[in-house]
DODRENDREN-591860 format. One record per residue (C-alpha): residue number from 1; chain; x, y, z; residue in three letters. Coordinates in steps of 0.05 Angstrom, whole numbers, plus 5000, padded with zeros to 4 digits. Layout:
N
(NUM; A; (X; Y; Z); ALA);
...
//
This chain:
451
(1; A; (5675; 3312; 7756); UNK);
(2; A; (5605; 3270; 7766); UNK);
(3; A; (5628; 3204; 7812); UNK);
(4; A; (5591; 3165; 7764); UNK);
(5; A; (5606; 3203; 7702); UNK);
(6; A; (5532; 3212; 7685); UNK);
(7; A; (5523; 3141; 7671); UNK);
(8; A; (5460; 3147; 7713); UNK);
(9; A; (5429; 3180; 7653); UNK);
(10; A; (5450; 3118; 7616); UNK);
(11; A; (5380; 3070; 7612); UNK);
(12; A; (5388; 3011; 7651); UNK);
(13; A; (5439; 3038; 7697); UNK);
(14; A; (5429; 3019; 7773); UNK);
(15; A; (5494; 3031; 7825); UNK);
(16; A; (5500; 2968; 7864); UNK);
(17; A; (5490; 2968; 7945); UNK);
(18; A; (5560; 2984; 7976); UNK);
(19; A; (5589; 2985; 8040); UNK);
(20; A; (5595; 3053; 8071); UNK);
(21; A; (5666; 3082; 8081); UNK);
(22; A; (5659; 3082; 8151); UNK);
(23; A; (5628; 3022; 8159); UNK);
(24; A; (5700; 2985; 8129); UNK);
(25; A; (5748; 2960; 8173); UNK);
(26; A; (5821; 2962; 8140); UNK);
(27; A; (5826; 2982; 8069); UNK);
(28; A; (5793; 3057; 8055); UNK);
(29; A; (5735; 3059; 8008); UNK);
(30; A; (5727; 3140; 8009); UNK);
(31; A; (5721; 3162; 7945); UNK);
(32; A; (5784; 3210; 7925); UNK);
(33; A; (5771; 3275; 7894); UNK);
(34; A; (5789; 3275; 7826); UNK);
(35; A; (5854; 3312; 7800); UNK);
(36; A; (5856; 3366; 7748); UNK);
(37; A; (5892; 3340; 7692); UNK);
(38; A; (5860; 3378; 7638); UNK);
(39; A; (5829; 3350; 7574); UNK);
(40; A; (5887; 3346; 7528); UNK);
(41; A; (5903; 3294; 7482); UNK);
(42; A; (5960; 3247; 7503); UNK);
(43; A; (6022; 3242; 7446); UNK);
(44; A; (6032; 3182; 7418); UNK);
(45; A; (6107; 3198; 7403); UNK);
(46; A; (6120; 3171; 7469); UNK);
(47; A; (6099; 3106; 7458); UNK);
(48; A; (6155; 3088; 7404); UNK);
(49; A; (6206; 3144; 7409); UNK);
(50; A; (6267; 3128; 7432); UNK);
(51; A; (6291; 3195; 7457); UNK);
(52; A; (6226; 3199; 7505); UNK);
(53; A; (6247; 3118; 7516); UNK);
(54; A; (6319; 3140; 7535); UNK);
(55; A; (6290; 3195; 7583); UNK);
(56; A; (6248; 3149; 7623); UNK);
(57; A; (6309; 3110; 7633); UNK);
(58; A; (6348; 3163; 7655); UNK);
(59; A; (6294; 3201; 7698); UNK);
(60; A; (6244; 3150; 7719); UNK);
(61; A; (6265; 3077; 7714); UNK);
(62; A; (6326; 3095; 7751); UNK);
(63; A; (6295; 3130; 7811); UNK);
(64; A; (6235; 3093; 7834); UNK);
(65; A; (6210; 3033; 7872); UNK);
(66; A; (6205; 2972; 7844); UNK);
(67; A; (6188; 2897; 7852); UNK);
(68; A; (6242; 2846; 7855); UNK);
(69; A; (6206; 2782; 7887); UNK);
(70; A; (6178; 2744; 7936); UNK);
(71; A; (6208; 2738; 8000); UNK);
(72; A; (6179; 2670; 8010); UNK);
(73; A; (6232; 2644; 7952); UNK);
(74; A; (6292; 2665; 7993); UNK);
(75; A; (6283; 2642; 8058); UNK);
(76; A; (6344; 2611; 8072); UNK);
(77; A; (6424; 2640; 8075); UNK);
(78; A; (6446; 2644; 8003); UNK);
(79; A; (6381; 2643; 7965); UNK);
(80; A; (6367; 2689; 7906); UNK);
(81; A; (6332; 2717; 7856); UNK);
(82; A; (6345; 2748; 7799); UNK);
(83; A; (6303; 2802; 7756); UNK);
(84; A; (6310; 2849; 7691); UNK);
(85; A; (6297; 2923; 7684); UNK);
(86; A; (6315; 2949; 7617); UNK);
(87; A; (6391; 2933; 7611); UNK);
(88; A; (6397; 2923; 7679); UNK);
(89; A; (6398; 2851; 7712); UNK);
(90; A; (6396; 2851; 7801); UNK);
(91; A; (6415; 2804; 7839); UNK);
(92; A; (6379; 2797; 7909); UNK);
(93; A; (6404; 2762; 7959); UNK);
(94; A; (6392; 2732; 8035); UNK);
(95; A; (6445; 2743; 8074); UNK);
(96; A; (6473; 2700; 8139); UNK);
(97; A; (6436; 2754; 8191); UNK);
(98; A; (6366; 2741; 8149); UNK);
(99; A; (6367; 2811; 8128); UNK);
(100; A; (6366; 2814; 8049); UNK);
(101; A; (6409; 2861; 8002); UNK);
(102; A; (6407; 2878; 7924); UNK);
(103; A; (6463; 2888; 7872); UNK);
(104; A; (6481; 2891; 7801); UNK);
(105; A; (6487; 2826; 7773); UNK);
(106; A; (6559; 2834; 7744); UNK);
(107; A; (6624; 2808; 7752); UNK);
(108; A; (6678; 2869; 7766); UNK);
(109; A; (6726; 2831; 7719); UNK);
(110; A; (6695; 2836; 7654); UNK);
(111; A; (6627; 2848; 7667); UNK);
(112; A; (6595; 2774; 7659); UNK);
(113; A; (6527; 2767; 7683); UNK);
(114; A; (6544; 2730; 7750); UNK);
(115; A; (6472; 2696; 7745); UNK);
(116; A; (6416; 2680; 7707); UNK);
(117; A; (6333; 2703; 7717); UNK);
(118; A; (6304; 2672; 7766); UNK);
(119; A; (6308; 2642; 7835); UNK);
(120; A; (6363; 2594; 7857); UNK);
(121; A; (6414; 2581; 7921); UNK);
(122; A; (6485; 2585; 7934); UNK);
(123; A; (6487; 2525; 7964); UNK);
(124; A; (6540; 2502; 8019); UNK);
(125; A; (6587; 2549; 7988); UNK);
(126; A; (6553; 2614; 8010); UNK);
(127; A; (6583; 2645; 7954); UNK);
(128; A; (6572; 2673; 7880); UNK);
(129; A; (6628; 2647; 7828); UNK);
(130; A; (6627; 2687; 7760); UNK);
(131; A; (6624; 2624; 7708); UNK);
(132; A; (6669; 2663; 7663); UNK);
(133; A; (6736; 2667; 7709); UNK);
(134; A; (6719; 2640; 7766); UNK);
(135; A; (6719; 2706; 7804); UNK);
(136; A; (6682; 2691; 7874); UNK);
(137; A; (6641; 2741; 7921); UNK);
(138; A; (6612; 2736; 7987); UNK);
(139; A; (6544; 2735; 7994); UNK);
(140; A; (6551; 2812; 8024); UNK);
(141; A; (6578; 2824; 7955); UNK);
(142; A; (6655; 2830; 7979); UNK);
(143; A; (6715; 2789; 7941); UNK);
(144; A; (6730; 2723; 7971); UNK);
(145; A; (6779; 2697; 7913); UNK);
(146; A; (6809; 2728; 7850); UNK);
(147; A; (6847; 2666; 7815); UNK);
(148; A; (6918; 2681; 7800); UNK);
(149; A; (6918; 2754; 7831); UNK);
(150; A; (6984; 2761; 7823); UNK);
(151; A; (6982; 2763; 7761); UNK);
(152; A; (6942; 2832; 7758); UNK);
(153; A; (6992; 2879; 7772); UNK);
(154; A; (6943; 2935; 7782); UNK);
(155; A; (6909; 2892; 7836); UNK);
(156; A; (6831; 2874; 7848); UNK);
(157; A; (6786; 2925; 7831); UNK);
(158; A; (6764; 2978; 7887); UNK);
(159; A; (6695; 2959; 7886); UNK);
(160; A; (6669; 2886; 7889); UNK);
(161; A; (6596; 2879; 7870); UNK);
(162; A; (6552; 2944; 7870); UNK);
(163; A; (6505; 2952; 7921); UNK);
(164; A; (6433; 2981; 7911); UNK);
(165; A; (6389; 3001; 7956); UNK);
(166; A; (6325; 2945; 7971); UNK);
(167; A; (6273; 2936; 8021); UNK);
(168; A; (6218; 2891; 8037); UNK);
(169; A; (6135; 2900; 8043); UNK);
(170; A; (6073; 2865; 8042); UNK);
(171; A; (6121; 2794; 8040); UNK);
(172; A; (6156; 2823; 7975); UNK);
(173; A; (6230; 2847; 7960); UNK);
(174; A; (6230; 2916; 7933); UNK);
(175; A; (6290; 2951; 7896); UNK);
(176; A; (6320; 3015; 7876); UNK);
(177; A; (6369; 3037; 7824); UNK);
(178; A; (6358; 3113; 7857); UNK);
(179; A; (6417; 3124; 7902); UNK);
(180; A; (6381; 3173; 7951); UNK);
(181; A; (6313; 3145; 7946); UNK);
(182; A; (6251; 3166; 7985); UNK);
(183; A; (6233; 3110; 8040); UNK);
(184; A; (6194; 3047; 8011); UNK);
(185; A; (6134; 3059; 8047); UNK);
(186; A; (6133; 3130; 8035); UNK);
(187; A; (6132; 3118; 7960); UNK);
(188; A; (6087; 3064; 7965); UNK);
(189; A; (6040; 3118; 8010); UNK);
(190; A; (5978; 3103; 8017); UNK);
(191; A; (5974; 3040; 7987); UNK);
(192; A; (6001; 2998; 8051); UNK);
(193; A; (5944; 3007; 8096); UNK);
(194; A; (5897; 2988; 8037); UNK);
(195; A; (5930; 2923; 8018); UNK);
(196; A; (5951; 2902; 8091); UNK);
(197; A; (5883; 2876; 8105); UNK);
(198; A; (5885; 2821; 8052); UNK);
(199; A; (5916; 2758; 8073); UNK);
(200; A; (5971; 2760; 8021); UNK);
(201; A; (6018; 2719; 8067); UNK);
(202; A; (5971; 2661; 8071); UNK);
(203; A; (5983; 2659; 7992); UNK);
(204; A; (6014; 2617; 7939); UNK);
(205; A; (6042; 2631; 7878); UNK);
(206; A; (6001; 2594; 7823); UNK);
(207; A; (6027; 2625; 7759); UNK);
(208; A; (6100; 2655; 7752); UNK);
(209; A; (6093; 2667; 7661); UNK);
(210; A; (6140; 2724; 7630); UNK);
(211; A; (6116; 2735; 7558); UNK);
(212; A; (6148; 2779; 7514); UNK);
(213; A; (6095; 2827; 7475); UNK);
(214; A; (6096; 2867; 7404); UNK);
(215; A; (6084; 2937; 7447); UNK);
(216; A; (6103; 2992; 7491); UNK);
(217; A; (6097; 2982; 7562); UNK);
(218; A; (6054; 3036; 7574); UNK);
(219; A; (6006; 3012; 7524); UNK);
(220; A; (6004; 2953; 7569); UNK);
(221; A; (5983; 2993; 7624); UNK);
(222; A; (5942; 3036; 7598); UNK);
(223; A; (5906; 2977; 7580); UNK);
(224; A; (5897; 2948; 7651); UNK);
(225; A; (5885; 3015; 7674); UNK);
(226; A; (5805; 3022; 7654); UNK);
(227; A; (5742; 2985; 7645); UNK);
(228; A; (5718; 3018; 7584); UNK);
(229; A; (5746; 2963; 7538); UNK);
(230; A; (5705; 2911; 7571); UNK);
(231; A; (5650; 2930; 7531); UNK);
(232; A; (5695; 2910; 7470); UNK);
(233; A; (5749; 2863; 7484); UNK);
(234; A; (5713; 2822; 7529); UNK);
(235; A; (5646; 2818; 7518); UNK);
(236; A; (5640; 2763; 7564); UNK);
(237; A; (5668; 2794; 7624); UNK);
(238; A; (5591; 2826; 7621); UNK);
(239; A; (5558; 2777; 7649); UNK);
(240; A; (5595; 2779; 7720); UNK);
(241; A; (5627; 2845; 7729); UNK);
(242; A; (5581; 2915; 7728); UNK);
(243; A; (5632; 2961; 7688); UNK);
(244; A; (5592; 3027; 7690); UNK);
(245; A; (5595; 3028; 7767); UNK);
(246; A; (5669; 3036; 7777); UNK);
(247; A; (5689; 3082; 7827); UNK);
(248; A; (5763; 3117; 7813); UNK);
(249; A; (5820; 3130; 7868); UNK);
(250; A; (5870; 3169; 7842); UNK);
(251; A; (5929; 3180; 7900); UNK);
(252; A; (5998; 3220; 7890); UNK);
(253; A; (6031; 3163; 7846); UNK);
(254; A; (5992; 3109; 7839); UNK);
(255; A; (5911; 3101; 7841); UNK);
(256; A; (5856; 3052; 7838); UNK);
(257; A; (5791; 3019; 7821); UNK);
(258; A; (5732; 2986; 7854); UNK);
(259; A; (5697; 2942; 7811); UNK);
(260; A; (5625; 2899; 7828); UNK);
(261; A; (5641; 2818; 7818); UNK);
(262; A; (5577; 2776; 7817); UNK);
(263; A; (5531; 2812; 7787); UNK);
(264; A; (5512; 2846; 7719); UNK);
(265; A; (5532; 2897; 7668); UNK);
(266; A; (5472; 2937; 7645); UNK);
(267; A; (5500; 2933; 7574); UNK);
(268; A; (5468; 2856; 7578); UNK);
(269; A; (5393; 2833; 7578); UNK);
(270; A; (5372; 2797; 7652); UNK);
(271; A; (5384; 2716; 7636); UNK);
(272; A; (5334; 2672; 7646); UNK);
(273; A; (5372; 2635; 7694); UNK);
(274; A; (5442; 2658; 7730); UNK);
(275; A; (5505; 2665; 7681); UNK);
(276; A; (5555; 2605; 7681); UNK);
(277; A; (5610; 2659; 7710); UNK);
(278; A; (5573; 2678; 7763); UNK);
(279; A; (5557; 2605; 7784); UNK);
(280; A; (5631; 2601; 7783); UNK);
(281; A; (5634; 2653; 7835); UNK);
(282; A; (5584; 2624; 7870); UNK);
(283; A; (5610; 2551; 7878); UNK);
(284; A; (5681; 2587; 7894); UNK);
(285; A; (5645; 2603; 7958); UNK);
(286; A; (5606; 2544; 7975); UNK);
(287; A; (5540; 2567; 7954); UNK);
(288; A; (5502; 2514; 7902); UNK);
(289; A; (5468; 2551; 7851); UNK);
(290; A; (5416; 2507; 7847); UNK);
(291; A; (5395; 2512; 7903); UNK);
(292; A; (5390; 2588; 7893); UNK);
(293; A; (5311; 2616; 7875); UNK);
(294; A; (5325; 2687; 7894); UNK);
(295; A; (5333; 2746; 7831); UNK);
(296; A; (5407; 2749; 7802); UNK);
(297; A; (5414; 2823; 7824); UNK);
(298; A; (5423; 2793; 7903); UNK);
(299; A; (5470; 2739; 7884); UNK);
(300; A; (5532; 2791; 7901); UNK);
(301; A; (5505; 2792; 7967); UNK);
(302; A; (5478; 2734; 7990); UNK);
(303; A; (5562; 2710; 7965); UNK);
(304; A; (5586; 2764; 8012); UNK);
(305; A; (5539; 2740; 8068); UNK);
(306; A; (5557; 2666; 8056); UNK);
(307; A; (5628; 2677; 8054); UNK);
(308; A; (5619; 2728; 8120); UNK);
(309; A; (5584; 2663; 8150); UNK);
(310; A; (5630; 2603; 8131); UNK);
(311; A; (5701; 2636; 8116); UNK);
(312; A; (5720; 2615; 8183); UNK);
(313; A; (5695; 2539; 8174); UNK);
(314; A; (5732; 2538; 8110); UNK);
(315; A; (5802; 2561; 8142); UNK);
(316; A; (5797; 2625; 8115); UNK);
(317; A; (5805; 2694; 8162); UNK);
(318; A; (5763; 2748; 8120); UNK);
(319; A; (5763; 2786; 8189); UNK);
(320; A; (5793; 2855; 8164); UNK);
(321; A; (5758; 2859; 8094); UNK);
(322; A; (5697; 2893; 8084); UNK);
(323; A; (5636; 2855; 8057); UNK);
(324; A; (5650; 2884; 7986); UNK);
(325; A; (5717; 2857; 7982); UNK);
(326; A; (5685; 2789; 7989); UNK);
(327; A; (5667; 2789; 7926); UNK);
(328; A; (5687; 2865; 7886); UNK);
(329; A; (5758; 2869; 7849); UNK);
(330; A; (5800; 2923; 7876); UNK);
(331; A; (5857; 2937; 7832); UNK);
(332; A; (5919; 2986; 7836); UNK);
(333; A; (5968; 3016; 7799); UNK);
(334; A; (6037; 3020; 7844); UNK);
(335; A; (6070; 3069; 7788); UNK);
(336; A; (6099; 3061; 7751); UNK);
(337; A; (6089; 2974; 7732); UNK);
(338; A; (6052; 2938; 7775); UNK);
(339; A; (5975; 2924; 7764); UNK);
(340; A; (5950; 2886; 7822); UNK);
(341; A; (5872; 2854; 7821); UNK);
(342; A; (5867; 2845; 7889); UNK);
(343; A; (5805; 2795; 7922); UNK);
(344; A; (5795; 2759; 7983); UNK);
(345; A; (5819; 2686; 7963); UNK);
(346; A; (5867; 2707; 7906); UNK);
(347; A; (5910; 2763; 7884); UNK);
(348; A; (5945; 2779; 7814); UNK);
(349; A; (6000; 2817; 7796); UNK);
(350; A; (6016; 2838; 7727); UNK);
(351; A; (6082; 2873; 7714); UNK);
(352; A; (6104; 2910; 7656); UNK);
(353; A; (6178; 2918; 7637); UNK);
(354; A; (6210; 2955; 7581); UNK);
(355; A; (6250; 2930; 7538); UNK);
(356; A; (6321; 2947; 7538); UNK);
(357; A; (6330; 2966; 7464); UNK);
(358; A; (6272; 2965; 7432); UNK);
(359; A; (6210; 3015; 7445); UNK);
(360; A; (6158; 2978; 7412); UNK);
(361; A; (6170; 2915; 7450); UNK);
(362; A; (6160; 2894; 7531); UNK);
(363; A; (6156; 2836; 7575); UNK);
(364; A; (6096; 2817; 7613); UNK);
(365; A; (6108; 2784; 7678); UNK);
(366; A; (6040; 2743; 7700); UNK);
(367; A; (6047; 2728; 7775); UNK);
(368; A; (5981; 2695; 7812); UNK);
(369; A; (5973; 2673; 7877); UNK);
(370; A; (5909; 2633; 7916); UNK);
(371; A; (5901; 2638; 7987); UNK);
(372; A; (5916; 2570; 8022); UNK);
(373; A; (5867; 2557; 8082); UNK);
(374; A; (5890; 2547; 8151); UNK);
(375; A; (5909; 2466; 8159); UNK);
(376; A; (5923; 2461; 8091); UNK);
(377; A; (5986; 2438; 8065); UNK);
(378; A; (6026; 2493; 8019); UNK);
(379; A; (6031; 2456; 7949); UNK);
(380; A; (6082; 2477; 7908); UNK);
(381; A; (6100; 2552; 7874); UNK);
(382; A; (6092; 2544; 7798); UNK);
(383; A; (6160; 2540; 7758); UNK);
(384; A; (6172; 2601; 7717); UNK);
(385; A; (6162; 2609; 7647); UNK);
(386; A; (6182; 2651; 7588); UNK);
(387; A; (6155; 2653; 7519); UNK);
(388; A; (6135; 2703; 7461); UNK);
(389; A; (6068; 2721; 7445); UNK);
(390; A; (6030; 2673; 7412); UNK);
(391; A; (6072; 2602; 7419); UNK);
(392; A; (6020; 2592; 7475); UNK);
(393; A; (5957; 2611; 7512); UNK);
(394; A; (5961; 2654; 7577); UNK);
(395; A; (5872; 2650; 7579); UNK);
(396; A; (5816; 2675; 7538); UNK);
(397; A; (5819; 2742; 7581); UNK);
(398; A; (5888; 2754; 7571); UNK);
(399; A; (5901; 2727; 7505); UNK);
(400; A; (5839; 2778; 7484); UNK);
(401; A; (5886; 2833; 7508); UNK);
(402; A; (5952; 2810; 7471); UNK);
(403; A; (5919; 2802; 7410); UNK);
(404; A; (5901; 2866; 7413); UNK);
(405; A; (5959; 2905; 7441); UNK);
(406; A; (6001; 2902; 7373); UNK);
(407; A; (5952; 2936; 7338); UNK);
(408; A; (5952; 2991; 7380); UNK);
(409; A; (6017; 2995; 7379); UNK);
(410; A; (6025; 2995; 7306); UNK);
(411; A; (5978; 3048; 7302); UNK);
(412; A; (6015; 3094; 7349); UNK);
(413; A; (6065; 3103; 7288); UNK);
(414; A; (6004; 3132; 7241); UNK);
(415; A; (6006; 3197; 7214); UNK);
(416; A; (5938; 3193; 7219); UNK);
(417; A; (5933; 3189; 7298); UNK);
(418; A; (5941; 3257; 7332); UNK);
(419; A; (5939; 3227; 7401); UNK);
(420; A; (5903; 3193; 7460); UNK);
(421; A; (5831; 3219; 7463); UNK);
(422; A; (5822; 3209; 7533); UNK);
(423; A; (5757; 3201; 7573); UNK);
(424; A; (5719; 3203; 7645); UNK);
(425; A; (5731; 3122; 7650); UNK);
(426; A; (5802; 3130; 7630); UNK);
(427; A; (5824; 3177; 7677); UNK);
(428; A; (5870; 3125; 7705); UNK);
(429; A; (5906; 3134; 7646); UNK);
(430; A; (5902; 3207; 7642); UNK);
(431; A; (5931; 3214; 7715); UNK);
(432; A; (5987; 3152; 7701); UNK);
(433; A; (6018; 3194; 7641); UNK);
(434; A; (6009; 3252; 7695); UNK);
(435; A; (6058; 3223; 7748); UNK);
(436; A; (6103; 3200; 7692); UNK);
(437; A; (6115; 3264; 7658); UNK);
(438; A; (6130; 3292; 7726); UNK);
(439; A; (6184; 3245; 7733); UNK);
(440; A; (6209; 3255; 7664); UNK);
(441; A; (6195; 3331; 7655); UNK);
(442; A; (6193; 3360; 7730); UNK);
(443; A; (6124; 3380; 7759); UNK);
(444; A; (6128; 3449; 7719); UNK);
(445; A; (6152; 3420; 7666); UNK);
(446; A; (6107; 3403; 7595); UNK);
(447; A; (6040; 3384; 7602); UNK);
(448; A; (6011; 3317; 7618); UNK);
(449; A; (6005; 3272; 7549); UNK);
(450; A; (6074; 3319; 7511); UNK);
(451; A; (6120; 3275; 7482); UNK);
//
């Protein structure tokens, strides 16, 4: 497949400058060689069935890697956190040795949800009490007290809380429901090496928003997965972002794009004078756009070369990025939830979760983070919270794609939809329904986009 999908034909088209591969010195910026997957059209039974729902459960959900939280929130003896997958609820824990360990959040007596989402502490008690009964377990999930055993003539159960198997990278806690899982990093291969290089550490969390949305999860991701609805969900993206000159990483499970920031789409007329969002960019970086008398097509640039210049002045270490992630937007997939937009002072993180009942609904966790210079003092993380689409605003951007999301979903259920006519600038999506199926069907099993 043409790199650039023909678009050079396109009129107006020009590929921005960009660094040369081996001119980068952390994250890779070779281009992958595009996978085979075929032209067929994706199902869109899978979307709202619940047998296909119930398989991904079974064959997916339960087997991979997946992000519980920041390590940052549990840095002391009996802190926690507490997260969702489907009907499942963890509870991750640091234990007295600093080392951290996972496990179902229920109570052996009756099955009581020991805690509630989010992040809290033991306290001096070092201990988890079930509010039901009062059943108590040590922070390495063993009992400490039963009240009244005695009067359980079968005795305690075997097994006090059960253990998972968790892990920690990039300054996150990572879990596993799979019971002989591949190694963390190995799943996560090669994504390490190309995220190490960003300053993630150096980061605070912003925005911590779960909101529950009228849709699959995959429609979700297929949503974050491509550029080719910029063009019609957010027109105003255009005037900052160049969405024809995307280049597409596609790697065993999870995959990639590199985006141009601070600059423009050729689907827009040249401005006059430079776009407001690209000012924004601009001033982010210490550069006054007034001052600025040189054509908008250098701005992107002239920001990487200012921010090359005065990062270091401004307590910020931009040492192992390349010049085009001064300014570009790389952004992952880690399969099978996890959309990360990725930049040099800030990183996002968008995670989508099934619902545990109901196919046609999913939560969307919104985690952000800003990069806090060197000498500044950490303000706080931003307090979780949960709502339902449309009680409030999570930005224009965003609420652009909720409002749209339902639709598609409803339409998923048409007898008038065949399936998912996939093209060139989706193939994020095409590869994503790829790795899913092999989890779901086998690698021989039906092809890519079957229900």
């Amino acid at each position: 497949m043409d790199d650039f999908w023909e678009r050079s034909k396109a009129p107006g088209f020009t590929p921005v400058p960009r660094v040369k591969p081996e001119e980068s010195p952390g994250t890779p910026l070779e281009k992958a060689p595009d996978p085979e997957l075929g032209h067929g059209i994706i199902d869109p039974r899978r979307y709202f069935s619940r047998e296909f729902m119930q398989l991904e459960w079974q064959r997916m959900w339960t087997k991979v890697w997946l992000l519980g939280g920041r390590e940052v929130d549990i840095p002391e003896a009996g802190d926690y956190l507490v997260t969702e997958i489907g009907p499942e609820s963890i509870l991750i824990v640091r234990q007295r040795d600093g080392s951290v360990r996972a496990f179902y959040n229920v109570c052996q007596h009756r099955g009581n949800r020991i805690r509630g989402c989010g992040i809290g502490t033991t306290g001096e008690s070092l201990s988890f009490k079930c509010p039901y009964h009062h059943w108590e377990y040590e922070l390495d999930g063993s009992y400490r007290r039963i009240p009244d055993i005695d009067t359980f003539p079968q005795g305690k159960p075997a097994h006090a809380l059960t253990e998972i198997r968790c892990d920690t990278w990039g300054g996150f806690v990572w879990y596993t429901l799979n019971e002989s899982p591949p190694p963390l990093l190995e799943y996560l291969e090669p994504l390490p090496r190309h995220l190490e290089p960003y300053n993630m550490h150096k980061m605070v969390q912003t925005r911590d928003i779960t909101v529950e949305w009228d849709c699959n999860w995959k429609t979700s991701v297929d949503a974050f997965n491509e550029t080719y609805h910029v063009q019609g969900i957010h027109p105003q993206l255009l005037w900052y972002l160049h969405d024809l000159d995307v280049q597409i990483d596609c790697y065993g499970r999870h995959n990639r794009y590199l985006i141009p920031f601070a600059t423009l789409s050729p689907r827009v007329r040249k401005p006059p004078s430079i776009p407001e969002p690209i000012k924004t960019i601009m001033k982010a970086a210490g550069m006054d756009p007034a001052d600025y008398d040189k054509p908008i097509g250098e701005i992107r640039r002239d920001v990487q070369r200012h921010k090359r210049a005065y990062g270091a002045s401004q307590g910020k270490d931009y040492s192992r990025l390349n010049d085009d992630q001064l300014t570009d937007d790389f952004h992952y997939l880690i399969f099978p939830n996890l959309s990360l937009n990725v930049h040099a002072d800030d990183f996002w993180i968008f995670r989508q979760r099934p619902h545990p009942l109901d196919p046609d609904r999913m939560f969307y966790d919104i985690m952000t983070f800003e990069l806090v210079p060197d000498g500044k003092e950490w303000p706080e993380r931003a307090e979780h919270k949960r709502w339902k689409h449309g009680d409030k605003t999570i930005g224009l951007v965003l609420d652009q794609d909720a409002e749209n999301l339902p639709g598609v979903q409803a339409g998923m259920h048409s007898k008038g939809f065949k399936g998912l006519w996939i093209g060139a600038q989706e193939l994020r999506i095409r590869h994503f329904h790829k790795v899913l199926d092999d989890y779901v069907y086998g690698p021989q099993g039906k092809p890519a986009g079957a229900l």
